[in-house]
N, C-alpha and C positions, 0 to 999 in steps of 0.2 A: 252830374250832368244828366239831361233827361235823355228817356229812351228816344226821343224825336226831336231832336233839336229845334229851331229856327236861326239859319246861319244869319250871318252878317258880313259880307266883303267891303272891304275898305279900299279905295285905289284914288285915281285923278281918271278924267274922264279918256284919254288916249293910252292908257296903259297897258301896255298888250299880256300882260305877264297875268294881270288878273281877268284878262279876257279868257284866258286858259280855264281857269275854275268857273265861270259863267258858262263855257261850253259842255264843263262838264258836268255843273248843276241842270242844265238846262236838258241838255241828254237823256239826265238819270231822271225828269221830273223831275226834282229837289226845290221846294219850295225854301228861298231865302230873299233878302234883302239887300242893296246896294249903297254904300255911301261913297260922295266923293268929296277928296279934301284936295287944297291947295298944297300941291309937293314942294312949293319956293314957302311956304310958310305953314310948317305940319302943326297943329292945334298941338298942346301940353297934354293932353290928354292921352295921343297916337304917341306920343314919343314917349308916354311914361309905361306903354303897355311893350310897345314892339323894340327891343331893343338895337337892332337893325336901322330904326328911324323909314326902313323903305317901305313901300309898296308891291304889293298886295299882302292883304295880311286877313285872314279868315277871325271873325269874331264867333262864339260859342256863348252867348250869358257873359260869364268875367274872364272864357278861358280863350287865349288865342293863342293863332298859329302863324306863321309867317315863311314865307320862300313858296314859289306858286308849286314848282313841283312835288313838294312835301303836303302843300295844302289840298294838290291833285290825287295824290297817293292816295289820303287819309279821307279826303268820298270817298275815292274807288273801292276804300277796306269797307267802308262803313253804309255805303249805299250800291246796295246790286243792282244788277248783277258786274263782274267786272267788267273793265277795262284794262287791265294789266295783263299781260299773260300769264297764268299758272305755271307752265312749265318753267322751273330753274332757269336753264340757259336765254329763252326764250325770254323771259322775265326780265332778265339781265341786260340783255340787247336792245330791249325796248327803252331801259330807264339808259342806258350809255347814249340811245340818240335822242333821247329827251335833255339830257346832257348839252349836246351839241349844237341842239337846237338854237340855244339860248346864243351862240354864237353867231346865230343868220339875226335876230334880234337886234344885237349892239353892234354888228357890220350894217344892218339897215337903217341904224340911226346913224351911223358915224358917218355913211352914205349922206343923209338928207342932212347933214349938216355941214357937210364941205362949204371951203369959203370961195374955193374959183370954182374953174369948169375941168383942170388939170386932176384939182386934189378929189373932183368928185369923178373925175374916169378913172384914177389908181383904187380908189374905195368898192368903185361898183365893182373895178376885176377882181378887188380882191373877195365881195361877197360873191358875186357868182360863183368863183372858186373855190369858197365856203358851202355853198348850197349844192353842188354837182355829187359832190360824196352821199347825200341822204339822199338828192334825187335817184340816182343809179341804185336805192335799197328795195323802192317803191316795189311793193309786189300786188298790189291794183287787186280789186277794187277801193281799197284801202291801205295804208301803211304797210300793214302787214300781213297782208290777205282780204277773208271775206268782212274780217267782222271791222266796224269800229274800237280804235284806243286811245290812252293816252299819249301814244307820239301822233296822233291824226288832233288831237284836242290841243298840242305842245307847239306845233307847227300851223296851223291855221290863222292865229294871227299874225304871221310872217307874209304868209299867201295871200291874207286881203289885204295888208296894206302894199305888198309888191302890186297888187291888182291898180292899185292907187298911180304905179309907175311904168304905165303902160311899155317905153323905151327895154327899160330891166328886166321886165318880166319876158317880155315878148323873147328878149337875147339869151336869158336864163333859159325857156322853154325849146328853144332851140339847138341851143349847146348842149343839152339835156335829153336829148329826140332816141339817142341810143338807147335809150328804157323809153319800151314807145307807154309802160302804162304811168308813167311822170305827169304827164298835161291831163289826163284824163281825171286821174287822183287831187290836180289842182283844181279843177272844175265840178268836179263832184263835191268837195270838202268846200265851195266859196257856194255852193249852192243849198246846203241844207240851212233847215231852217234855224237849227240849235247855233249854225255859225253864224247864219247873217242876220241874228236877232240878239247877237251878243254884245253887241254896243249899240250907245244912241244911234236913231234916225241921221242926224245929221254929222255924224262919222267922219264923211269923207270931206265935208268942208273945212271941221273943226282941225282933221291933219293937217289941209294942206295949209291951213293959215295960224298953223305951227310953226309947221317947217318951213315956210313962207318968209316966216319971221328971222329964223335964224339961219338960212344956210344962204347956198345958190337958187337961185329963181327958177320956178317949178315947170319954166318951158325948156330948162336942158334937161327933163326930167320926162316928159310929156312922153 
């Protein structure tokens, strides 16, 4: 493998899981390349490399890697400076609610795809009741303090597409007010550029006429 790569990510265009590694290549300067494929029909090609069959999966030349926080790890070892924490414990705390994360993720899909207006108020309590545990961790200006990491890289695409749901967000951020540095950490993280340059331009249409498609209608949503 060369000492200087030229990455390659693989995803579909709404995938937030490879939005995470775009944050983090983007951050680090890391010059790399983007492809997107059809997740209802993945080319013979993705499916004979990644055994997973999912997305996001980092290309290398012939060598890849796949699971976004494994593919997040492996810049952060490889291109400085980190993002992880050095210290053990600290280290550890960081990758458990990177962990977690993933959980506000597939609660925010299972959200926008409720079939009435019932199944999507038990879903949304149940994410917000998901999200309240990491918000109360927030120690501002950042996740975990001063600097940028990878649970600020892990959770950002959570925070803009809640952004997307104005109703959610606004309830979340208010159920949440007991860590006054929560809202502040949400607004700082949707406004850098490495996060709001991490999907196409036309992002927010492409969501909602997603999710548009398959759940409840996006004005019990609004």
């Amino acid at each position: 493998m060369a000492d200087s790569p030229k990455y390659k990510l693989i995803s579909f265009v709404l995938c937030p899981f490879v939005q995470r590694a775009v944050i983090v290549l983007r951050h680090k300067g890391v010059d790399f390349d983007i492809e997107y494929i059809d997740i209802a029909n993945k080319p013979q090609w993705y499916l004979d490399k990644v055994p997973t069959g999912k997305v996001p999966a980092l290309f290398v030349g012939d060598d890849v890697l796949f699971e976004s926080a494994i593919i997040n790890e492996y810049l952060d070892e490889t291109t400085p400076p980190p993002l992880l924490a050095t210290e053990p414990w600290a280290r550890a705390q960081q990758r458990a609610w990177i962990n977690y994360s993933d959980q506000l993720l597939m609660g925010q899909y299972a959200m926008m795809t409720a079939q009435n207006e019932d199944e999507f108020k038990e879903r949304k309590e149940k994410l917000i009741a998901t999200a309240l545990p990491l918000a109360e961790q927030v120690k501002g200006p950042y996740f975990s303090g001063d600097a940028f990491s990878l649970v600020d890289a892990a959770v950002a695409p959570f925070l803009m597409r809640l952004a997307l749901v104005p109703s959610v967000r606004d309830e979340l951020l208010d159920r949440a007010k007991a860590n006054a540095a929560f809202a502040p950490w949400v607004e700082r993280l949707l406004s850098l550029d490495t996060v709001k340059g991490s999907v196409k331009p036309e992002f927010a249409d492409l969501w909602k006429a997603h999710f548009g498609e398959r759940g409840v209608t996006l004005s019990l949503v609004g």
